[in-house]
C-alpha positions in Angstrom: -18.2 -27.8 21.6 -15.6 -25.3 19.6 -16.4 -22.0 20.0 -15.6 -19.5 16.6 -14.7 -16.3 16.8 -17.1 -13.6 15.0 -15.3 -12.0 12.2 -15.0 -8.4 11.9 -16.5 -6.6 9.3 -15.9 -2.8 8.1 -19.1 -1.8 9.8 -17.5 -3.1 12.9 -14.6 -1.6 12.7 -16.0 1.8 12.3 -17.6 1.4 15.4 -14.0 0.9 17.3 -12.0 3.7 18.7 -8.3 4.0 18.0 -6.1 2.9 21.1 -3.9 6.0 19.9 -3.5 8.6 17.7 -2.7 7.9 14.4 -3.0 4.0 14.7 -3.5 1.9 11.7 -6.5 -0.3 12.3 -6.7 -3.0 9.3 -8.9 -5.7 9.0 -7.4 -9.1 7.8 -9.8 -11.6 6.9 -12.2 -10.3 9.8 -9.5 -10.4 12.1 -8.3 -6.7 13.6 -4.6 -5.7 13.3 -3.3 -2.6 14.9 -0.4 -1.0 13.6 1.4 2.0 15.7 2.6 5.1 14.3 5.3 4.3 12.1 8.7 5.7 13.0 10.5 8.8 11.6 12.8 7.2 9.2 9.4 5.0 7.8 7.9 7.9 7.5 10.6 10.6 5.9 10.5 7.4 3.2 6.5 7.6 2.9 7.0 11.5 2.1 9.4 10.9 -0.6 7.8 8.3 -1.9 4.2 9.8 -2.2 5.8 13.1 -3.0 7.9 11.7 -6.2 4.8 9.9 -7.1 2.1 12.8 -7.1 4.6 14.9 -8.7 4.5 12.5 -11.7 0.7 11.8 -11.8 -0.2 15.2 -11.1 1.5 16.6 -14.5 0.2 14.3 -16.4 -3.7 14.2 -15.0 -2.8 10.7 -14.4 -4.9 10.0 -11.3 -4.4 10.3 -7.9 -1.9 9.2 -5.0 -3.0 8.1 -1.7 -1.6 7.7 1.8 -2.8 6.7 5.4 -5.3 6.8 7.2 -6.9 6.4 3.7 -8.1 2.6 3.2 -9.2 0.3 0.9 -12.0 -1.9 1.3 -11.6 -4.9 -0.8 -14.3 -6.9 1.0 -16.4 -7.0 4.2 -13.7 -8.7 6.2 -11.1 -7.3 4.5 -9.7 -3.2 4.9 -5.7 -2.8 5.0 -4.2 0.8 4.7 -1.4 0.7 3.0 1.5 3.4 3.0 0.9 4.8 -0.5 -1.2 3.8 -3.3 -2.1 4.9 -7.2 -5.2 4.8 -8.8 -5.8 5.9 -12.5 -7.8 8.7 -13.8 -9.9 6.1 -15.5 -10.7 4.2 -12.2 -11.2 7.1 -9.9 -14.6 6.0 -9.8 -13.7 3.7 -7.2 -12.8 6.0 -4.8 -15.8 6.2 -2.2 -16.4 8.9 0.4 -14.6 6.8 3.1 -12.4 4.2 1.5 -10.7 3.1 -2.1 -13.8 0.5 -3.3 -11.4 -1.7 -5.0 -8.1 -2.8 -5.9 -6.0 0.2 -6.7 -3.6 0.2 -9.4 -0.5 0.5 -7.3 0.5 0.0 -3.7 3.4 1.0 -1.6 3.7 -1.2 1.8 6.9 0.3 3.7 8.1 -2.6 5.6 8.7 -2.2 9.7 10.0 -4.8 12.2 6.5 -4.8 13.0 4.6 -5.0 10.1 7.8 -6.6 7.8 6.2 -10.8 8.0 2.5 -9.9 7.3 3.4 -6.7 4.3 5.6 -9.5 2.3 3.4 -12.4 2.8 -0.4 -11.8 4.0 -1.1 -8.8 2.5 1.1 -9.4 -0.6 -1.4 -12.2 -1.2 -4.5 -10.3 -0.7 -3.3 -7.6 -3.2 -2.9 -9.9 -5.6 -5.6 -11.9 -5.0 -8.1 -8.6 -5.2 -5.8 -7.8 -8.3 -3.1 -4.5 -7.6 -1.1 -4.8 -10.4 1.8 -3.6 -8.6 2.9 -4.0 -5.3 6.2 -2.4 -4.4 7.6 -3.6 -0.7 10.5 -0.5 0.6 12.6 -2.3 2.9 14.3 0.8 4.7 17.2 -1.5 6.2 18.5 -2.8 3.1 17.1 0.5 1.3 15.8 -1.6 -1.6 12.8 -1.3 -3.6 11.0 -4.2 -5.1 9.0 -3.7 -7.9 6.6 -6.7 -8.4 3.8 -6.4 -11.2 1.0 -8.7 -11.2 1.1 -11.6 -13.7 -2.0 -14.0 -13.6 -2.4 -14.5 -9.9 1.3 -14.2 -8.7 3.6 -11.2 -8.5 7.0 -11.2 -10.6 9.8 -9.1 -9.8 10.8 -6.2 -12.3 14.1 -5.3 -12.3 15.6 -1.6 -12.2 15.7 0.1 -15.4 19.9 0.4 -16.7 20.3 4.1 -15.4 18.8 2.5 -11.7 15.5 4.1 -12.2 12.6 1.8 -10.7 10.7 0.0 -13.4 7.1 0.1 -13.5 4.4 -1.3 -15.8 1.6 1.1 -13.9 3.8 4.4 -14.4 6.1 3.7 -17.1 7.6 7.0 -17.4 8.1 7.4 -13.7 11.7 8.3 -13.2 11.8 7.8 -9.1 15.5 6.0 -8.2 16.5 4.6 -4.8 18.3 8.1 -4.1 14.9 9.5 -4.5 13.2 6.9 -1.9 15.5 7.3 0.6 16.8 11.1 0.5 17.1 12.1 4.1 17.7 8.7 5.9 
C-alpha cells in the first residue's frame, strides 16, 4: 500500500518554528521549502531595489512596496515570500493582517544558487498562474534584470526602454536602470 504525504497548509506552517533566524519558510504546493538568509551582495540588491521602487510609488500614492518576511498566501498549500513585491492603491484591500491575500501586482524574486532553479521555473509558474502581472527575476551574476509581464497565462519578456531604463507595464513611469539595481556590488 503507498503511503502519501500530508500536505502542508498555512495553518501548519504557522505552527513551525524557524530553524534560524531570518529563514524564509515557503510553502510550495503543501510541500515546505526553507530558504537561508540571503547573502550580502543578494541583499545590498534587495535594498536598492525596494528602495528605487517605494521612492517611485510613494510620490505618486501609488500603493505600497513589500519585502521579506512579508508573504503572500495565494492558496492553502501555497505561501512563497518573495524578495520585493507591488501592490496598487486600488488593491490594497488585499493586504491582510499577516500576509498579501492575493496575487500582487509586481514581484521581484532575486535569484541565489540556492533558490536560482525553483525562482525561474516553480514559482515563476505559480505567479502566473495566481495572476502577477509582472514578475522580474535579478540575476546578480550576470547583473541583468528581466522584465516579464503577464500575457494570458504565460510571461513575455519586455525589453529595456532605449535610454536602458527597465520597462514596465505595472509602473510605467518608473525610471529604475541596472546601475540603480546593482549600485554597491
Amino acid at each position: 500500500m503507498a503511503t502519501t504525504a500530508k500536505r502542508l497548509t498555512f495553518e501548519d506552517l504557522e505552527l513551525l518554528s524557524e530553524e534560524r533566524e531570518g529563514d524564509r519558510q515557503e510553502l510550495i504546493n503543501g510541500e515546505l521549502v526553507v530558504t537561508p538568509v540571503p547573502i550580502i551582495k543578494h541583499q545590498i540588491v534587495n535594498m536598492n531595489v525596494v528602495y528605487h521602487l517605494g521612492e517611485h510609488v510613494r510620490s505618486r500614492r501609488m500603493g505600497m512596496v513589500f519585502h521579506p518576511p512579508t508573504g503572500i498566501r495565494f492558496s492553502q498549500h501555497n505561501l512563497l515570500i518573495p524578495d520585493a513585491c507591488f501592490v496598487s492603491q486600488s488593491r490594497l484591500d488585499i493586504v491582510g493582517e499577516k500576509t498579501i491575500e492575493a496575487a500582487p501586482d509586481l514581484v521581484i524574486e532575486i535569484l541565489s544558487p540556492g533558490t536560482r532553479r525553483r525562482d525561474l521555473t516553480t514559482k515563476r509558474d505559480l505567479y502566473a498562474r495566481f495572476g502577477v502581472r509582472e514578475y522580474w527575476p535579478v540575476d546578480l551574476d550576470k547583473r541583468t534584470v528581466d522584465v516579464l509581464a503577464l500575457v494570458g497565462d504565460r510571461y513575455q519578456h519586455l525589453p529595456a526602454r532605449e535610454d536602458g531604463t527597465l520597462q514596465s507595464r505595472v509602473l510605467p513611469d518608473l525610471r529604475i536602470t541596472l546601475e540603480d539595481v546593482f549600485e554597491g556590488i
